[in-house]
C-alpha positions in Angstrom: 11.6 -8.8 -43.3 10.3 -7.7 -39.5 12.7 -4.9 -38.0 11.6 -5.9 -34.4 13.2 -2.9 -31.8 13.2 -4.5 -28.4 15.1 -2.6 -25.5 15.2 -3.8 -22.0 14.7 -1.7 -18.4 14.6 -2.0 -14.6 11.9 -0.8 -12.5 12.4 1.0 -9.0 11.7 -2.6 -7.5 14.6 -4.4 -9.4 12.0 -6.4 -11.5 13.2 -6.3 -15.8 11.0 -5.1 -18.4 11.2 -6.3 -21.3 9.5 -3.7 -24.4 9.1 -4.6 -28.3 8.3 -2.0 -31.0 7.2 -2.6 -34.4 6.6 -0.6 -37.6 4.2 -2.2 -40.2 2.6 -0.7 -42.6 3.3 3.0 -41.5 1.6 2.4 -38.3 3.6 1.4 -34.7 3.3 -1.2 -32.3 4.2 -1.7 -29.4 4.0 -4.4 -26.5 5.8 -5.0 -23.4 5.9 -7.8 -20.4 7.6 -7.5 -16.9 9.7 -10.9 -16.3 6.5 -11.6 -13.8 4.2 -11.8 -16.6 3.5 -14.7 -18.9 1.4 -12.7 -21.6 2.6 -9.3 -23.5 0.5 -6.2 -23.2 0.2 -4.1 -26.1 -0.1 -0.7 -25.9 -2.0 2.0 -28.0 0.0 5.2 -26.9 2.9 4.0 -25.3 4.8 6.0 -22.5 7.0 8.9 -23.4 9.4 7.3 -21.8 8.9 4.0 -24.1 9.5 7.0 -27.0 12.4 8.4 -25.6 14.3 5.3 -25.7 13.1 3.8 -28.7 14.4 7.2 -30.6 17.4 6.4 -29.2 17.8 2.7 -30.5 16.4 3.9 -33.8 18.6 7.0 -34.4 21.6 4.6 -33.9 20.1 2.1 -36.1 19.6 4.6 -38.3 23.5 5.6 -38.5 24.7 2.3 -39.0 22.5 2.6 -42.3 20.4 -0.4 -40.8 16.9 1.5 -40.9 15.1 4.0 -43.2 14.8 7.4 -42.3 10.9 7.3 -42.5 11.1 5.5 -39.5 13.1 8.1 -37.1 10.5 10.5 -38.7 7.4 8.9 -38.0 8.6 8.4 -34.5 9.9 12.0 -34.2 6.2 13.1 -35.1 4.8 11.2 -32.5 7.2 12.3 -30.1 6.2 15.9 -31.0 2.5 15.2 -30.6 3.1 13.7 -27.0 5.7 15.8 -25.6 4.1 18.5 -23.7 4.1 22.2 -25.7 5.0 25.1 -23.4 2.6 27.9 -23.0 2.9 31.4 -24.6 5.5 33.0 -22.4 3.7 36.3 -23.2 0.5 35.3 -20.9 1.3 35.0 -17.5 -1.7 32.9 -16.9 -0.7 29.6 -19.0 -4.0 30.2 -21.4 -4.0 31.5 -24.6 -6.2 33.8 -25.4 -9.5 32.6 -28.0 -9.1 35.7 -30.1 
């Protein structure tokens, strides 16, 4: 069975997005069309923002026992990879140092 997570936004100019994600063999997928378009784009890293809200559908999927919790993790992984990392407080440039 496909578990298909579509969510729906609004850009600054009023005009509706519509995004899709899909997990298939351990590996996501994800596409999105604005109401303008006729074809869907897919998308290879998708925005963080596109994570953000798809963590959100999936956690609550996830507590109404209607998705595995593989699939919050694998998305919480990629989250953590694309989220930016702060720098070592200690060096007051922003670099660590190679040593």
């Amino acid at each position: 069975m496909r578990n298909v997570h579509v969510w729906k936004t609004v850009d600054e100019g009023g005009e509706k997005r519509e995004a899709r994600a899909e997990r298939f063999g351990g590996k996501w997928r994800f596409q999105a069309k604005r109401r303008s378009e006729t074809v869907w784009t897919y998308y290879d890293s998708p925005s963080l923002e596109d994570l953000e809200s798809l963590r959100d559908i999936l956690w609550r999927k996830y507590q109404r026992k209607r998705l595995p919790w593989d699939d919050v993790a694998s998305l919480d992984k990629m989250l953590e990879e694309r989220r930016p990392h702060p720098s070592n407080p200690s060096d007051p440039s922003g670099t660590e140092d190679p040593q």
